[in-house]
C-alpha positions, 0 to 999 in steps of 0.5 A: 457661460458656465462651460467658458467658466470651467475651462477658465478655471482649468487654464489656471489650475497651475496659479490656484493649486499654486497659492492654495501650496503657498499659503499651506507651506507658510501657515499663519495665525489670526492677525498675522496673515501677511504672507497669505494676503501677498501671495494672493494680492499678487495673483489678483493684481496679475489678473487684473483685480484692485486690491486695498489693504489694509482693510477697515483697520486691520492689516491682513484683511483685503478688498479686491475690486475688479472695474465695474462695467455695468450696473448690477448687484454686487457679489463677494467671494469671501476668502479665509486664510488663517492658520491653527497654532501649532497645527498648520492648515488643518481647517484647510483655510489655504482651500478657501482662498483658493477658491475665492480668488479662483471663481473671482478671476474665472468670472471676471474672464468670462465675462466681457461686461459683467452685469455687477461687480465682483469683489473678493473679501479677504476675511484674516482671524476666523478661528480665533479673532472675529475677522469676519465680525469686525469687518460686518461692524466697521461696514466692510459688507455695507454695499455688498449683495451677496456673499460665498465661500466654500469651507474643505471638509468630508462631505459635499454638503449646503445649507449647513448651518451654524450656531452662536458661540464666544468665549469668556474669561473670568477672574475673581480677587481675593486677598491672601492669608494663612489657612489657619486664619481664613477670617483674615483673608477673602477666598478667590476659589469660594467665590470661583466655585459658587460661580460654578454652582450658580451657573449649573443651577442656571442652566435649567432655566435656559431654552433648548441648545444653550451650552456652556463649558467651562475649566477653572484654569488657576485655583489657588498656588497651595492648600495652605493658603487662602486663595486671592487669585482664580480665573476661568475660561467659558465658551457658551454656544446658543441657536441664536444671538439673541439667545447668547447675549440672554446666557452672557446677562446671566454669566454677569449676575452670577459673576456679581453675586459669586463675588459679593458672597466672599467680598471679592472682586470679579473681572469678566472679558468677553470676545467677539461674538460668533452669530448663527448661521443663516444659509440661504437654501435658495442660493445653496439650490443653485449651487447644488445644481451646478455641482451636479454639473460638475459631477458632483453631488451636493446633499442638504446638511443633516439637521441631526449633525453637531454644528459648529460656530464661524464668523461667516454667520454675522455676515449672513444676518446682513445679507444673502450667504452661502457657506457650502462644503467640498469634500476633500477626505473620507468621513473617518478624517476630523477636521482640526488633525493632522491628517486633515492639514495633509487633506487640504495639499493632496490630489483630492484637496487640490481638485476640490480648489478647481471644483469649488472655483467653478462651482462659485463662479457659475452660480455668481453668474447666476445671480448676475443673470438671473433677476428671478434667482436674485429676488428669491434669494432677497425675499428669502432673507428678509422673511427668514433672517431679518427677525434675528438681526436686533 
């Protein structure tokens, strides 16, 4: 099954490194992926996949089904698509939709009666947005088994993971008067910079790997007048969920407090939150021993590597995930620069597409196949991820 999977993907090579050059040429950003999820609707109705869009509310997600034939567990490709402003493709999110399609079309040729279902989930927003956690909370995941995807980057790696992050802006009012009659006015900036000590006291009192950043980015328009207007834009990041909401409690206290000092008002705006990632290593073995016979070799992420954030985590604390990477530059290349965005339409970018597609199909066939690979693949979710899920 796995050699009729890789000559299948061959036999579409033309259709995949097609799409992947579609959506690269025509970069959209979160929420406005119209174009990206009709190139790839189209491609997936040709070969025979239902796609409803769109999806729990938001127009440039998608589900595609292909018919059922037997019962059996339920497996998602998840596929990304969305552009970085200003900057086009340089996550190389057109590899990821790819690749998605791809395996899901592979497998679904393969196979006469599939054990199962194959869906593909096409997940708009994940740079900026949370499409991935407002389709987990509206129940796009709910009858689904197991989830993968693959992201582009400079190494073959699985097993990565990934930490909890969001993004806070905060806003205190004042009210304006001359700088000689300060009594007569309530300073914005006083109760800003208290802010920003309370918090640098607070951080002392935070676990290991809690982060925070942040920039004032309005302090006032002159010296000479009392400020009635600042703002500040945060990102805190934590090893968990849990442990972000605890950082957020205290942005709130401190907020209060700051602004009570001057008799101030504060409005905080919260986006969605990022969960961890939880990789399922059990999977990501299977996965690495099909790379390997595919030529490539896949390592364990190093632990000692800064790790980023991605909505892929809140899918991974309700079921058995993968998020694995095909290398499609060297180590010099950053992911986010331009020549990353080039990366992701060359010769090595192109092949990654083909390899990831197999790679994804086979070790779906293996879950389909193998009951064993199934319920180690459960049973390490339910030791190793389920505490983290309230």
């Amino acid at each position: 099954m796995h050699s009729q999977i890789r000559k299948i993907v061959e036999e579409l090579r033309s259709e995949l490194l097609g799409l992947s050059h579609s959506i690269h040429a025509d970069p959209e950003t979160a929420f406005e992926e119209h174009k990206a999820v009709a190139f790839q609707k189209e491609l997936l109705e040709k070969h025979g996949f239902k796609v409803e869009t769109p999806l729990c509310d938001l127009p440039t997600a998608y589900r595609a089904s292909f018919p059922r034939k037997k019962e059996g567990p339920v497996v998602a490709f998840i596929a990304e698509y969305d552009a970085l402003r200003d900057i086009g493709h340089a996550c190389g999110h057109n590899i990821i939709a790819s690749v998605a399609a791809g395996a899901a079309i592979a497998l679904s040729k393969a196979v006469a009666e599939l054990p199962g279902e194959i869906l593909v989930i096409g997940s708009p927003a994940e740079e900026s947005g949370g499409g991935k956690v407002l389709l987990v909370e509206r129940g796009a995941f709910r009858n689904v088994d197991f989830a993968m995807m693959i992201h582009p980057g400079t190494e073959n790696l699985y097993g990565r993971g990934g930490i909890a992050a969001t993004h806070v802006d905060v806003e205190f009012f004042g009210r304006a008067s001359h700088a000689v009659e300060p009594r007569k006015g309530i300073n914005a900036l006083t109760s800003m910079i208290e802010y920003f000590n309370s918090l640098n006291g607070l951080r002392q009192t935070w676990d290991k790997g809690h982060v925070l950043t942040g920039i004032i980015t309005n302090g006032g328009k002159a010296p000479n007048v009392v400020p009635d207007y600042t703002s500040a834009s945060f990102v805190p990041r934590s090893p968990t969920k849990q442990g972000l909401l605890l950082i957020l409690e205290d942005m709130e206290r401190a907020a209060r407090s700051a602004a009570m000092l001057t008799g101030a008002e504060y409005t905080m705006k919260y986006d969605v939150v990022y969960a961890e990632r939880h990789p399922n290593i059990v999977l990501g073995e299977r996965f690495r021993d099909n790379m390997a016979q595919l030529g490539e070799t896949a390592v364990f992420a190093d632990a000692r590597i800064p790790l980023g954030s991605s909505d892929i985590g809140n899918v991974s604390l309700e079921l058995p995930t993968i998020h694995e990477y095909i290398a499609i530059a060297d180590d010099s290349t950053t992911s986010h620069s331009d020549r990353f965005r080039e990366a992701a339409v060359s010769p090595r970018g192109d092949e990654a597409v083909l390899i990831g597609a197999k790679a994804l199909a086979m070790t779906a066939w293996d879950v389909f196949s193998d009951s064993e690979l199934r319920e180690k693949a459960i049973a390490e979710y339910r030791e190793k991820v389920l505490p983290f899920r309230s």
